[in-house]
C-alpha positions as CSV (number, residue, x, y, z in Angstrom):
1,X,20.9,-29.7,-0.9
2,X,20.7,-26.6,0.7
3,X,17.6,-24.5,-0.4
4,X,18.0,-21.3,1.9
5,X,19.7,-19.3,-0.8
6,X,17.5,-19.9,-3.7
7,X,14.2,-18.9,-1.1
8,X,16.4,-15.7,-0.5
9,X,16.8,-14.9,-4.0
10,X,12.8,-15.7,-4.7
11,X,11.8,-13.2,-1.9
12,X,14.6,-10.1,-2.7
13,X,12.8,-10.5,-6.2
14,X,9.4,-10.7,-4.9
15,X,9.7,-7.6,-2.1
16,X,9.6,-4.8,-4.2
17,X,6.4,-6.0,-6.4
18,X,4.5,-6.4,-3.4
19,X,5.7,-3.6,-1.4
20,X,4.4,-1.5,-4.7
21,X,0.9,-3.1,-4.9
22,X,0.4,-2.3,-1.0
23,X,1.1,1.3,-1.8
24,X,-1.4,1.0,-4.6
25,X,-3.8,0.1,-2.0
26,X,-2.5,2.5,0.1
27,X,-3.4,5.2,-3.1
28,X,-6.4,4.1,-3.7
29,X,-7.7,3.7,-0.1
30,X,-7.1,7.2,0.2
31,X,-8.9,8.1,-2.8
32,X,-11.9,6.2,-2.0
33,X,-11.8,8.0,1.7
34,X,-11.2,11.2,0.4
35,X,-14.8,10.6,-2.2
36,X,-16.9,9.3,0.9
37,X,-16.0,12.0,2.9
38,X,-16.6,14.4,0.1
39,X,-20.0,12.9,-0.3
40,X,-20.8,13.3,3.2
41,X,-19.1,17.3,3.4
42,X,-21.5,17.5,-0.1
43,X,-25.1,16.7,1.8
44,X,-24.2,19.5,4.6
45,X,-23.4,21.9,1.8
46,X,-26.4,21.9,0.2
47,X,-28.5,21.5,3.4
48,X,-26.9,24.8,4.6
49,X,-26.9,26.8,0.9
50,X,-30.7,25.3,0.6
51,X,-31.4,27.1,4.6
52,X,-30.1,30.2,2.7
53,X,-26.6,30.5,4.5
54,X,-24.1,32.5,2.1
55,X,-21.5,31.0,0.5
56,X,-18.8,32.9,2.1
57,X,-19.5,31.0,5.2
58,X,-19.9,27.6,4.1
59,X,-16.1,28.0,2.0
60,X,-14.7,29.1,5.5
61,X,-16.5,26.1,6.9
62,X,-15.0,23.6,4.9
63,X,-11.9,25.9,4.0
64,X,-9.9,22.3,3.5
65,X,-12.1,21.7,0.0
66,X,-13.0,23.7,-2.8
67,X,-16.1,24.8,-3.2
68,X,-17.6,25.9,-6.4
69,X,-21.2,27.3,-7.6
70,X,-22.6,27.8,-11.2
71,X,-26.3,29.1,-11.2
72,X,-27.6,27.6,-14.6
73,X,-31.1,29.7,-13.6
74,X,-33.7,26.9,-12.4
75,X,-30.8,25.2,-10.8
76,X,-27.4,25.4,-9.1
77,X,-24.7,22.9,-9.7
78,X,-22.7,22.3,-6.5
79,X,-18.8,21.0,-6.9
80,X,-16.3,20.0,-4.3
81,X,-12.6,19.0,-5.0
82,X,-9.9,17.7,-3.1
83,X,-6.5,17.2,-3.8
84,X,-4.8,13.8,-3.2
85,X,-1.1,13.2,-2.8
86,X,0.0,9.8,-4.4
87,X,2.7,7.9,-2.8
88,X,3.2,5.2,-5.1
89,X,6.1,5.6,-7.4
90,X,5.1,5.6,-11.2
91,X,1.4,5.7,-10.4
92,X,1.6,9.4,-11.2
93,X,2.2,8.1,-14.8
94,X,-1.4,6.8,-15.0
95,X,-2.8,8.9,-12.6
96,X,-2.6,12.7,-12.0
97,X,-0.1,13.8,-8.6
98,X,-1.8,15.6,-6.9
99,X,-4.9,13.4,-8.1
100,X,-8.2,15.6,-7.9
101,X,-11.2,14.2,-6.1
102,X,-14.7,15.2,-7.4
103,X,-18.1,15.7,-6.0
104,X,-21.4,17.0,-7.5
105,X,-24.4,18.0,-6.8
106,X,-27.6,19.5,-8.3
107,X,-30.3,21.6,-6.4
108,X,-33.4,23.0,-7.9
109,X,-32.9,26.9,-7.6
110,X,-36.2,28.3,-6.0
């Protein structure tokens, strides 16, 4: 009995579920990059606004994120955001496309 046709059949109905879990991975890869890297971008923002350098220059630093300040009087809430394309095709059903990436931080306000 010849088998090669059914195998055939089992991997044409296989292909497209695990092509759409490796762009899941894909997706969320990226999102778990884009968070580290936001972390990181986070720690030199408020080394730079806590050494007193003006906001205007750390946006056009980092002009690639966004960069937002709210001054709460003892302390100063620090927010970055970056957008993330998702490639994977109904994802953006559970997900938002373009998905948005958020860091924060808290500084005492001297």
């Amino acid at each position: 009995m010849n088998n090669k046709g059914q195998a055939l059949v089992e991997f044409v109905l296989i292909l497209p579920i695990f092509i759409l879990f490796l762009f899941i991975i894909i997706d969320f890869g990226m999102i778990i990059s884009t968070k580290n890297s936001l972390e990181n971008k986070s720690t030199d923002v408020v080394n730079l606004l806590y050494n007193n350098e003006e906001i205007d220059v750390v946006r056009n630093m980092y002009d690639d994120i966004t960069i937002t300040l709210n001054d709460n009087g003892r302390y100063l809430n620090i927010s970055l955001e970056k957008e993330v394309k998702i490639i994977t095709p109904g994802l953006d059903r559970v997900l938002s496309n373009p998905y948005i990436v958020k860091v924060e931080r808290v500084i005492y306000n001297d």
